[in-house]
FITORVEX-536779 format. One record per residue (C-alpha): residue number from 1; residue in three letters; x, y, z. Coordinates in pm, whole numbers, plus 50000, padded with zeros to 5 digits. Layout:
FITORVEX-536779
<site NUM,'Ala',<X,Y,Z>> ...
END
This chain:
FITORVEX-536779
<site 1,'Unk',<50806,49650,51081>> <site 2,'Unk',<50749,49391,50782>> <site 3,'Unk',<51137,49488,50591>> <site 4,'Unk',<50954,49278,50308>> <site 5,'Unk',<50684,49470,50258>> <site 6,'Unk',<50938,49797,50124>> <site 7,'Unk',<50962,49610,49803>> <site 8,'Unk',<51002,49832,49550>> <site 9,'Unk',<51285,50063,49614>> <site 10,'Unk',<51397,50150,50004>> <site 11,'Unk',<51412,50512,50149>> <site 12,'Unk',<51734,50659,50133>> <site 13,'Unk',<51906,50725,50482>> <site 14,'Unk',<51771,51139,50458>> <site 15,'Unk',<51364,50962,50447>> <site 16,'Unk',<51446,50707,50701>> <site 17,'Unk',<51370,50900,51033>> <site 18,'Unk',<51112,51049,50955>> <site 19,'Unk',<50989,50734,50798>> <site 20,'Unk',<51058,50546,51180>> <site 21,'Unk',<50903,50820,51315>> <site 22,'Unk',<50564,50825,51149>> <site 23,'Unk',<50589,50415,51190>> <site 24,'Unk',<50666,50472,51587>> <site 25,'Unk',<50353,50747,51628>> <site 26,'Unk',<50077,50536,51433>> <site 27,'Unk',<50228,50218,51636>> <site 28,'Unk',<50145,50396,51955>> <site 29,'Unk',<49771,50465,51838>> <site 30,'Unk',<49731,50128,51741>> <site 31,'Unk',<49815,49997,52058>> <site 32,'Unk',<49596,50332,52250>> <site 33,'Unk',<49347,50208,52004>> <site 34,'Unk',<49323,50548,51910>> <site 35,'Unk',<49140,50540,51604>> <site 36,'Unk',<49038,50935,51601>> <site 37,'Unk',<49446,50995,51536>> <site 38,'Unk',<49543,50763,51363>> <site 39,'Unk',<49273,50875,51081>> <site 40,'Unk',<49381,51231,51186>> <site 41,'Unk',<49748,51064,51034>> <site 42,'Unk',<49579,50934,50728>> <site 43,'Unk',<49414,51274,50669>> <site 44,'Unk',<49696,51466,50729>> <site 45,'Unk',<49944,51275,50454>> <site 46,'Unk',<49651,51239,50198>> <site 47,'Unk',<49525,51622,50212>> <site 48,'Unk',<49832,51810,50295>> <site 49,'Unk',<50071,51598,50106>> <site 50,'Unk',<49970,51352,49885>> <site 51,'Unk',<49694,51579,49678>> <site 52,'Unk',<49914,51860,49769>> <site 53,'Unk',<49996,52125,49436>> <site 54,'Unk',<50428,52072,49511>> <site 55,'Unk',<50533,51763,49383>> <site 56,'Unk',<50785,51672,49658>> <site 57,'Unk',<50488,51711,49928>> <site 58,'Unk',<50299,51418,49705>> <site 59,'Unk',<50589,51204,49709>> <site 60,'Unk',<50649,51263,50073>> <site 61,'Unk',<50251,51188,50097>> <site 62,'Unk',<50279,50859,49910>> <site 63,'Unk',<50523,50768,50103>> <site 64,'Unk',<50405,50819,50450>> <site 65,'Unk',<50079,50641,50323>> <site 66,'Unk',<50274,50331,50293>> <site 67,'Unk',<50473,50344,50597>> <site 68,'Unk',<50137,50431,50764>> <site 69,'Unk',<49932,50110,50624>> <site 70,'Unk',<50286,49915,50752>> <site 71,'Unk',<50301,50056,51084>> <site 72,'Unk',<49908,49973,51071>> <site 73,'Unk',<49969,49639,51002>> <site 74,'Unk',<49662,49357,50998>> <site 75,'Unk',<49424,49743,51127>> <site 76,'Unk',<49528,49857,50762>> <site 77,'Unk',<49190,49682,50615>> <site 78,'Unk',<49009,49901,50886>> <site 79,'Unk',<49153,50228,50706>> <site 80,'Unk',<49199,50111,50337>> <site 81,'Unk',<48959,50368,50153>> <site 82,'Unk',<49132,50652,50344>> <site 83,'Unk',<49496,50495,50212>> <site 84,'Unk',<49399,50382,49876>> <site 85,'Unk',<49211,50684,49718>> <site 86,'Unk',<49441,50941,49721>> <site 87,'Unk',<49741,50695,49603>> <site 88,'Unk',<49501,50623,49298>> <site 89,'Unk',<49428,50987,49219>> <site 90,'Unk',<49821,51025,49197>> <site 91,'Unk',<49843,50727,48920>> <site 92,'Unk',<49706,51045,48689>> <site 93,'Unk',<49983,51261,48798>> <site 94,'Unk',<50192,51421,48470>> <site 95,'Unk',<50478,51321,48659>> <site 96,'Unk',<50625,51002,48581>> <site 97,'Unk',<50820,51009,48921>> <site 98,'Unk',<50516,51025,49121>> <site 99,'Unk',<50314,50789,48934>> <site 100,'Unk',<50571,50520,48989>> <site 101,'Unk',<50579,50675,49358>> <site 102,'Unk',<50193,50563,49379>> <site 103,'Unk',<50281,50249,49225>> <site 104,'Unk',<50523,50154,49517>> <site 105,'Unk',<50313,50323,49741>> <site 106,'Unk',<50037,50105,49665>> <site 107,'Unk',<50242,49804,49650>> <site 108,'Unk',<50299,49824,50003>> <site 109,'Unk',<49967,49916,50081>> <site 110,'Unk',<49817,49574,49890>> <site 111,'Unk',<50162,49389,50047>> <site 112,'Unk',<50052,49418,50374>> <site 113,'Unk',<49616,49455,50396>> <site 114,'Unk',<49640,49162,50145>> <site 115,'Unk',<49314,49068,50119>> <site 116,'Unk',<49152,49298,50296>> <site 117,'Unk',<49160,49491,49918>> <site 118,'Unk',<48969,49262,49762>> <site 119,'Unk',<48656,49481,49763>> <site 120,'Unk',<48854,49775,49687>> <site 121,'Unk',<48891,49541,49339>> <site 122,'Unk',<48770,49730,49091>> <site 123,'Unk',<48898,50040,49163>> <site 124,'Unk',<49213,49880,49178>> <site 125,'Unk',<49246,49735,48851>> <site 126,'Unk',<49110,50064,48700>> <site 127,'Unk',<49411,50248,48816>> <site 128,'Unk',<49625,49968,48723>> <site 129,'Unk',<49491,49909,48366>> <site 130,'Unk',<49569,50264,48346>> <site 131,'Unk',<49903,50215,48438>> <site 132,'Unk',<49981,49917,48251>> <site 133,'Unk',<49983,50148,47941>> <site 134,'Unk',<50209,50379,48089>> <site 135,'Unk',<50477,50488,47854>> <site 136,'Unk',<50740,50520,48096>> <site 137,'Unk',<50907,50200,48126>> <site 138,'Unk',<50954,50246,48507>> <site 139,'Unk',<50579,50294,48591>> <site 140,'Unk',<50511,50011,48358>> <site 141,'Unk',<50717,49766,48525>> <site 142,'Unk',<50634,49904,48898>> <site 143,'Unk',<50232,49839,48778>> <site 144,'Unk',<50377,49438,48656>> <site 145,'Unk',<50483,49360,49001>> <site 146,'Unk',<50174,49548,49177>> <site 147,'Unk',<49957,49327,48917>> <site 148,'Unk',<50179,48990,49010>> <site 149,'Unk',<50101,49116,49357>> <site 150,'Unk',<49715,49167,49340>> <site 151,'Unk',<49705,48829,49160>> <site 152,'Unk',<49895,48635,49439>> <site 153,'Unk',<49677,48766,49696>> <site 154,'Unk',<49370,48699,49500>> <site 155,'Unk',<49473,48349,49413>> <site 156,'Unk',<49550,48290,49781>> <site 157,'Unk',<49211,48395,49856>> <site 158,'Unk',<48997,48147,49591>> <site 159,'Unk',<49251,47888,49689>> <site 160,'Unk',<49470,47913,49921>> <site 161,'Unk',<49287,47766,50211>> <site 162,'Unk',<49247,47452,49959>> <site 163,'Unk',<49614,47429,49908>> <site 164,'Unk',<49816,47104,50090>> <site 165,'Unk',<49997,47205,50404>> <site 166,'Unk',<49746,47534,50461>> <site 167,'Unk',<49549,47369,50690>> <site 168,'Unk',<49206,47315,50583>> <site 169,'Unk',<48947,47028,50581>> <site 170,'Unk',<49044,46901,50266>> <site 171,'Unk',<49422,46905,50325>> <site 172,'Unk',<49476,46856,50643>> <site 173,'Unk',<49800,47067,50766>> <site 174,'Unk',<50140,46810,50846>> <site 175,'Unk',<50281,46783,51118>> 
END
């Protein structure tokens, strides 16, 4: 598992296992190539717990939704729309909490598809604009590092192939 991509704020020890566990199950699909589960997975923490009406089920949700699109790895761009929707339905939440839950939880989603999201875009920087005017000063700063985030990997995608020691035509990579 990519320890970098859990950048915003680690699980305590209590959301750990079950955390490992999720990881461990939709790391055994991917290898099955079992792509009938693991969107069975997705399903499951986006209807049952991240739209869910209890607001500990929706962080729980948001939650699993990250660790899933980590455990997924470079397969996360396969399942992206199933991950990203119901993370951005929860930036509306009245809860300040679990908008700044969908925040991280979208961090690591972005953190590890990378640019995979570009043509999820738009919808991206809707939710964020929204959350740049957050009131809370937590969301607001959680939505400054998923902005930083989305403009690395969009930078890296214009120009990072063109930048020295990446390895392309005009820069050759040294050796």
């Amino acid at each position: 598992m990519d320890k970098a991509a859990w950048k915003l704020a680690p699980a305590p020890r209590a959301q750990r296992a079950p955390l490992f566990s999720l990881s461990r199950l939709v790391w055994e699909f991917v290898a099955q190539n079992n792509t009938v589960q693991i969107k069975h997975v997705i399903q499951t923490l986006s209807q049952e717990f991240a739209l869910s009406q209890h607001p500990h089920s929706r962080k729980g949700g948001l939650i699993g939704l990250a660790a899933c699109s980590i455990a997924l790895g470079k397969d996360s761009g396969l399942y992206l729309k199933e991950l990203i929707e119901p993370v951005l339905t929860c930036f509306n939440d009245a809860d300040s909490r679990l908008r700044y839950y969908a925040c991280e939880a979208l961090y690591n989603i972005v953190k590890v598809a990378r640019g995979a999201v570009l043509p999820h875009f738009n919808v991206l920087f809707d939710g964020l604009s929204k959350l740049a005017a957050d009131l809370d000063p937590n969301v607001k700063s959680g939505s400054e590092l998923l902005d930083r985030l989305l403009k690395a990997v969009r930078a890296w995608m214009l120009w990072g192939p063109l930048l020295p020691g990446s390895g392309s035509a005009i820069f050759p990579r040294s050796t």
